[in-house]
MDTraj code that builds the backbone (N, CA, C; nanometers):
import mdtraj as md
import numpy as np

residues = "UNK UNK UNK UNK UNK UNK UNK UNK UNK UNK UNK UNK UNK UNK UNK UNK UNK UNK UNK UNK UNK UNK UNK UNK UNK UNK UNK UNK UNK UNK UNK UNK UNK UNK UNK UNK UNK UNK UNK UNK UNK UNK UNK UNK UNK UNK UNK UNK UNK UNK UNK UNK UNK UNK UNK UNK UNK UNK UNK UNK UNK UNK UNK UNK UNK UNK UNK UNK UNK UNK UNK UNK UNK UNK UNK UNK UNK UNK UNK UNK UNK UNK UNK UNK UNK UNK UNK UNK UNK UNK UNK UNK UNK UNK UNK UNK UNK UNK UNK UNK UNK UNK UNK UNK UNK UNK UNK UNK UNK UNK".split()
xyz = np.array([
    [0.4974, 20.4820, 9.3739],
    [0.5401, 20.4576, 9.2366],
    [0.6634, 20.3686, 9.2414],
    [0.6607, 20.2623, 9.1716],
    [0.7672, 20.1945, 9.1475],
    [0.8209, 20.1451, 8.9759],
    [0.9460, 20.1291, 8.9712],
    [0.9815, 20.1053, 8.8067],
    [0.9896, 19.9536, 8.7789],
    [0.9583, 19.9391, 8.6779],
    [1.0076, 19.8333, 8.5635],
    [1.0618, 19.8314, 8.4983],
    [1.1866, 19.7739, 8.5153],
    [1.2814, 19.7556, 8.3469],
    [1.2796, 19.6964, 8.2488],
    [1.2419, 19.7445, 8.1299],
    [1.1721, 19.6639, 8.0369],
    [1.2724, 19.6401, 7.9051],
    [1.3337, 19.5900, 7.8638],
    [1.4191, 19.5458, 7.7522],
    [1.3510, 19.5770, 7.6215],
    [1.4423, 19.6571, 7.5794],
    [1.3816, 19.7131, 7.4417],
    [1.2672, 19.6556, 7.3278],
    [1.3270, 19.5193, 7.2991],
    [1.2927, 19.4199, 7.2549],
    [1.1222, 19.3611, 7.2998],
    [1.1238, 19.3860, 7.4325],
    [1.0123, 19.3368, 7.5303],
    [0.9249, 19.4892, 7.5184],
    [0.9748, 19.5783, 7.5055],
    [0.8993, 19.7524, 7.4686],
    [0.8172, 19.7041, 7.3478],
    [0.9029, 19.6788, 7.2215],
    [0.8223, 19.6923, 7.0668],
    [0.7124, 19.6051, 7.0632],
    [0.7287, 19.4728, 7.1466],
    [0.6348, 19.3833, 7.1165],
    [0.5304, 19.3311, 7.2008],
    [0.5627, 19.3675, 7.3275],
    [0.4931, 19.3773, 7.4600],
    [0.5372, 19.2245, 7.5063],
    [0.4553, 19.2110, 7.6525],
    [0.4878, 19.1081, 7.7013],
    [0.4128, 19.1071, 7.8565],
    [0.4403, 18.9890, 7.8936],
    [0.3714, 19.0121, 8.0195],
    [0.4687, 18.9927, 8.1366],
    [0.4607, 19.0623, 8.2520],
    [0.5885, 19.1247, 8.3696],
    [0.5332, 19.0448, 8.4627],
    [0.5823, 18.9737, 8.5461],
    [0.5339, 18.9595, 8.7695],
    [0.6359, 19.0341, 8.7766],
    [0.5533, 19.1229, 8.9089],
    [0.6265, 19.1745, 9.0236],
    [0.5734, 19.1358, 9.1301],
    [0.7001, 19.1371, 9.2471],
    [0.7056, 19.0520, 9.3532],
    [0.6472, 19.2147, 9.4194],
    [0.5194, 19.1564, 9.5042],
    [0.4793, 19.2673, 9.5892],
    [0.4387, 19.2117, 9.7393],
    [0.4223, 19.3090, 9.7843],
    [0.4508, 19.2435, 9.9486],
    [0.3057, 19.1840, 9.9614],
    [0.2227, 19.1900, 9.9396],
    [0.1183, 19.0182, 9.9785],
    [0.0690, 18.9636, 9.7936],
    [0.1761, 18.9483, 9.7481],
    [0.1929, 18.8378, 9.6030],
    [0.1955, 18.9284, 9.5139],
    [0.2767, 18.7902, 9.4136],
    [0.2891, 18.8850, 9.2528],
    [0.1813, 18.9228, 9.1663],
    [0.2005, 19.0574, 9.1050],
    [0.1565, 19.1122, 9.0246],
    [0.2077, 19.0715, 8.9074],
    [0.1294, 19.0872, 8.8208],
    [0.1035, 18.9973, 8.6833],
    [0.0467, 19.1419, 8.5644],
    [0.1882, 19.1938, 8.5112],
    [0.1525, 19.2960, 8.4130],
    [0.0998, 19.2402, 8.2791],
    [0.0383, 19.2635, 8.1974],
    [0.0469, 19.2941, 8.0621],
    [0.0944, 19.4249, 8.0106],
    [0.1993, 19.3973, 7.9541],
    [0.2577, 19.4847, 7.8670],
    [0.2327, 19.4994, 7.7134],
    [0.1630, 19.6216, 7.6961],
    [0.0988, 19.6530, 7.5113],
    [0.2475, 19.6238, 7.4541],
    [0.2251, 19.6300, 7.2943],
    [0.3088, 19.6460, 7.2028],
    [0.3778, 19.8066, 7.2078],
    [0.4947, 19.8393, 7.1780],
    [0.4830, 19.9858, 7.1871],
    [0.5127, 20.0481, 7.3372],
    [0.5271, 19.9921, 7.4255],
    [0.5214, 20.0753, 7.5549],
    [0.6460, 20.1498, 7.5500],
    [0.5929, 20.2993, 7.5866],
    [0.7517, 20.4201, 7.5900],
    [0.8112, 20.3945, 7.7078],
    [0.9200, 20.4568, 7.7255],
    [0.9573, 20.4894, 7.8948],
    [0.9223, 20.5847, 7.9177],
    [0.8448, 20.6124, 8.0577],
    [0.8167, 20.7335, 8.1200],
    [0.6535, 20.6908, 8.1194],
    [0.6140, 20.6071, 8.0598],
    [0.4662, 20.4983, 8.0770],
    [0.4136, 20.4655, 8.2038],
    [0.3269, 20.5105, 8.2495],
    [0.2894, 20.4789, 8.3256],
    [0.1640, 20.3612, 8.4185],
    [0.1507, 20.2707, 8.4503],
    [0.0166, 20.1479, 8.4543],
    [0.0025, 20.1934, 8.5924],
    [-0.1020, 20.1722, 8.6263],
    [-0.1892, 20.1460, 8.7179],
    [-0.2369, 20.0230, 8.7765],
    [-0.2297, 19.9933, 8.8435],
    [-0.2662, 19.8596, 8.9026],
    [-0.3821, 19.8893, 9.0308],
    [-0.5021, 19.8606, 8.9974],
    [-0.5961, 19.9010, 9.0790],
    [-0.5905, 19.8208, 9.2123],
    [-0.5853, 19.8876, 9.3283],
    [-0.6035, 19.8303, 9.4634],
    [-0.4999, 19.7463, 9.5301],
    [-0.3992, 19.7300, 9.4678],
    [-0.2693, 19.7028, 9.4984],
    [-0.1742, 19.7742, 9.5711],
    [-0.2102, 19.9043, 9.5437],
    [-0.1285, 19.9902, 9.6730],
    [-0.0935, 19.9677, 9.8147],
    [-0.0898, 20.1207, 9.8715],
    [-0.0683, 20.0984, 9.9895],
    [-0.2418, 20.1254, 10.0598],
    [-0.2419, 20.0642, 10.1658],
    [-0.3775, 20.0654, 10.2219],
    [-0.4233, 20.1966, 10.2999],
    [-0.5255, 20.2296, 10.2979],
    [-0.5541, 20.3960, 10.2927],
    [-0.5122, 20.3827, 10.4697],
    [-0.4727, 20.5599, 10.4642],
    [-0.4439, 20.5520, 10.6737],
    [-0.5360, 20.5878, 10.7492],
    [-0.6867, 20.6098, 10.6866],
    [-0.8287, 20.5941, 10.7655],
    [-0.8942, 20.5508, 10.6555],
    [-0.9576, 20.4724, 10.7225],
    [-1.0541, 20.3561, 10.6331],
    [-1.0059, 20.2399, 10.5806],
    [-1.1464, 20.1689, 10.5190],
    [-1.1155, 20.0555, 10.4726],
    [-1.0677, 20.1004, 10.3190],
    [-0.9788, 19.9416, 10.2752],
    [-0.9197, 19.9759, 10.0862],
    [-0.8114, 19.9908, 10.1207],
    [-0.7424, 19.9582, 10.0136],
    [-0.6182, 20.0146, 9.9455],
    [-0.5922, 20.1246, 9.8357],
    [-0.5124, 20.1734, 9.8135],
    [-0.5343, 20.2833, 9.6949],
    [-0.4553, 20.1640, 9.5739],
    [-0.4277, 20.2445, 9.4764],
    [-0.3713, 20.1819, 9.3566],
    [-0.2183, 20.1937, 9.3211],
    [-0.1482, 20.1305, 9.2831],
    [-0.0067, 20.0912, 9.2410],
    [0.0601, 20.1266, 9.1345],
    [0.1306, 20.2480, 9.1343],
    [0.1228, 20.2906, 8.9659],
    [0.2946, 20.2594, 8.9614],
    [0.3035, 20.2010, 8.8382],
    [0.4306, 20.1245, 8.7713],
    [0.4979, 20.2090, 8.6686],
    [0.6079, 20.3154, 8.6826],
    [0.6478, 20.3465, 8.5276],
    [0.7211, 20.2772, 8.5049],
    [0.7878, 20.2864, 8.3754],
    [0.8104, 20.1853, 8.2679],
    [0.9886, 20.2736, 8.2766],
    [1.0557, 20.2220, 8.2350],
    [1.1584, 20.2037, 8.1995],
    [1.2581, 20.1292, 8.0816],
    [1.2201, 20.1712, 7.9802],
    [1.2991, 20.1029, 7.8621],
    [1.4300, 20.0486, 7.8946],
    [1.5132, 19.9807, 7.8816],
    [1.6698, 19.9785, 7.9140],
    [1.7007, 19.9075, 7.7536],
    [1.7786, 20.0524, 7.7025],
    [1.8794, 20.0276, 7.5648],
    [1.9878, 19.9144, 7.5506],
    [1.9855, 19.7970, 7.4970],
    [2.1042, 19.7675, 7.4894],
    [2.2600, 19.8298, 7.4875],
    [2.3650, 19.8135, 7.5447],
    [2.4879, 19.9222, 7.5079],
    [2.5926, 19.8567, 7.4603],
    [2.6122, 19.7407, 7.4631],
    [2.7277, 19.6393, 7.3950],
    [2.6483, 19.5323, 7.2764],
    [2.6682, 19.5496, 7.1488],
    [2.5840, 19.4687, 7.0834],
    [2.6752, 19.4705, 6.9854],
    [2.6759, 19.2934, 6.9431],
    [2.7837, 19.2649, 6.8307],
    [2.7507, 19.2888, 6.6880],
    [2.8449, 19.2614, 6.5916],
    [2.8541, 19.2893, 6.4517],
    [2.7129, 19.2696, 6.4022],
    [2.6515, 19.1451, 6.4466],
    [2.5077, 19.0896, 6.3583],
    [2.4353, 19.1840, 6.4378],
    [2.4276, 19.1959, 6.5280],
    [2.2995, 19.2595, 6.6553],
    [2.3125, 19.4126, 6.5409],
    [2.4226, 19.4621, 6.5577],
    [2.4267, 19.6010, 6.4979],
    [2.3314, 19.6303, 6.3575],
    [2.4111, 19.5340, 6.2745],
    [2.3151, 19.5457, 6.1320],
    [2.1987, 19.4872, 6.1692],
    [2.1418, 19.4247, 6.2289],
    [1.9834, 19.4060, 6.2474],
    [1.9407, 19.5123, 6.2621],
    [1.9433, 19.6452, 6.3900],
    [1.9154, 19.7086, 6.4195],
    [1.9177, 19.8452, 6.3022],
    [2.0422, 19.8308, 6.2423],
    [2.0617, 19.9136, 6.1007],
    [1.9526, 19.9051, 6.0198],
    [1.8863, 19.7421, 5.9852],
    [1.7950, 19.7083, 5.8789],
    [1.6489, 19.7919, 5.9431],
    [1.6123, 19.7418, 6.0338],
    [1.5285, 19.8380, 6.0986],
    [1.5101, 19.9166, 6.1176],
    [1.5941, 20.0262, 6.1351],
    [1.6220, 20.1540, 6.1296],
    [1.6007, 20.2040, 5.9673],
    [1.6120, 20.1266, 5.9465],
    [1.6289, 20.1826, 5.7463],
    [1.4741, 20.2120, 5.7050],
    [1.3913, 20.1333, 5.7967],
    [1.2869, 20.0210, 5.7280],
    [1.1595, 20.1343, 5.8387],
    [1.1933, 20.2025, 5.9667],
    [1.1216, 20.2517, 6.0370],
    [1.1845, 20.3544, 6.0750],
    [1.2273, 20.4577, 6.0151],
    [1.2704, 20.6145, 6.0001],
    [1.1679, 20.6743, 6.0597],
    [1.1867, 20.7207, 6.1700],
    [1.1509, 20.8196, 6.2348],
    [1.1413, 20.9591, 6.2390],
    [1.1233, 21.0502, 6.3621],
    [1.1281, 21.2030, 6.3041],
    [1.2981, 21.2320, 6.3949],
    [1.3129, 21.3412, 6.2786],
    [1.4427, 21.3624, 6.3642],
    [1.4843, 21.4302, 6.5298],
    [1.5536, 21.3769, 6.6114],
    [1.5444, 21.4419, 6.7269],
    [1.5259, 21.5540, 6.7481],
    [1.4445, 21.5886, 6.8567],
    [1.3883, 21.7291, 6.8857],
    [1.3610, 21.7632, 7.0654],
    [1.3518, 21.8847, 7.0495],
    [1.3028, 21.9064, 7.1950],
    [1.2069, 21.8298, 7.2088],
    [1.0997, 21.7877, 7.3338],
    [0.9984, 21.7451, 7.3484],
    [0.9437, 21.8706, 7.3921],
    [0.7654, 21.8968, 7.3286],
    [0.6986, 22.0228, 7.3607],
    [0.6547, 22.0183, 7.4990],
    [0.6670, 22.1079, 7.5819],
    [0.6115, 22.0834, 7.7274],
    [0.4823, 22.1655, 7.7541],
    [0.3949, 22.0872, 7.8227],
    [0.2303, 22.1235, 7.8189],
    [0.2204, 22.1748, 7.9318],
    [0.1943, 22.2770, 7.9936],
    [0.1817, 22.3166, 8.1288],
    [0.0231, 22.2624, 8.1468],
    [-0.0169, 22.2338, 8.2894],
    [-0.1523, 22.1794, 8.3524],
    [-0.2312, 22.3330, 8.3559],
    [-0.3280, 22.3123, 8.3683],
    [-0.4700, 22.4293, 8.4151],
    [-0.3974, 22.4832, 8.5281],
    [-0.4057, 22.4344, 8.6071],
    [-0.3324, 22.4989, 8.7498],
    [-0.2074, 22.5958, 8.7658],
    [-0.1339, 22.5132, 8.6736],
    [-0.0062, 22.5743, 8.6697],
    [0.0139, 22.6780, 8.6008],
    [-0.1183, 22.7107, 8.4794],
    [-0.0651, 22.8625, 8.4190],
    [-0.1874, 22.9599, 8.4959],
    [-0.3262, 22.9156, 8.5779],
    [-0.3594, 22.9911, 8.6598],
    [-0.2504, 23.0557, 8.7725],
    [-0.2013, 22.9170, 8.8288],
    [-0.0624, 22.9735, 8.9442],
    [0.0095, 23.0788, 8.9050],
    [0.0701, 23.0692, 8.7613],
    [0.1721, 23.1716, 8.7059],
    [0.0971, 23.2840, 8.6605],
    [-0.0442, 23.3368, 8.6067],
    [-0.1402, 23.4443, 8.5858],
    [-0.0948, 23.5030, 8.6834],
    [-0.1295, 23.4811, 8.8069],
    [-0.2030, 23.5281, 8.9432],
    [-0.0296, 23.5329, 8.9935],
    [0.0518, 23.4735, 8.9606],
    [0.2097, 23.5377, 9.0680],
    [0.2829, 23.6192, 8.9537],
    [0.2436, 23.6563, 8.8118],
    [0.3090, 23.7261, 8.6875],
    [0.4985, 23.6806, 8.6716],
    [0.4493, 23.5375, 8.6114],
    [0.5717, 23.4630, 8.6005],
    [0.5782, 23.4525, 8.4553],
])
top = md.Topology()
chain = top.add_chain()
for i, resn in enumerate(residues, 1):
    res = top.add_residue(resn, chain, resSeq=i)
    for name in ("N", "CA", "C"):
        top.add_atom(name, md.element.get_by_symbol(name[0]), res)
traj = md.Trajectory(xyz[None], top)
């Protein structure tokens, strides 16, 4: 697994990424919308299996990076937008346990 830093700006509207990989660049498309914590796949780009022929696949998460210094105009842009695409208010995120993991916890009475 390796990351991409993706500029906020380049998140809402998508875009397309190279990454430099050790036998040539990879060539992302990036959707509109991509979260951080996103994950792509890149088929057969991996590392090459340690019996047999192939490679496995290359998975890329995503990484948003927030602007943190942004001037007077940058600010109210972001204000107007914000006005205009109100969201839900911050919250925990709900956490989904896997099949496995609440068999595991049945069977050890966790």
């Amino acid at each position: 697994l390796c990351t991409l830093e993706l500029s906020m700006t380049d998140a809402i509207l998508g875009t397309t990424a190279t990454m430099k990989a050790l036998d040539g660049d990879i060539r992302l498309e990036l959707k509109p919308g991509t979260q951080s914590a996103d994950i792509i796949t890149v088929k057969d780009r991996g590392i090459t299996h340690l019996r047999g022929a192939g490679r496995g696949d290359l998975r890329v998460g995503i990484q948003v990076v927030t602007p943190t210094k942004l001037d007077h105009k940058e600010k109210e842009l972001i204000k107007k937008f914000a006005a205009t695409h109100a969201g839900p208010e911050p919250s925990l995120a709900r956490f989904q346990q896997g099949l496995f993991a609440k068999l595991r916890d049945r069977f050890l009475n966790l």
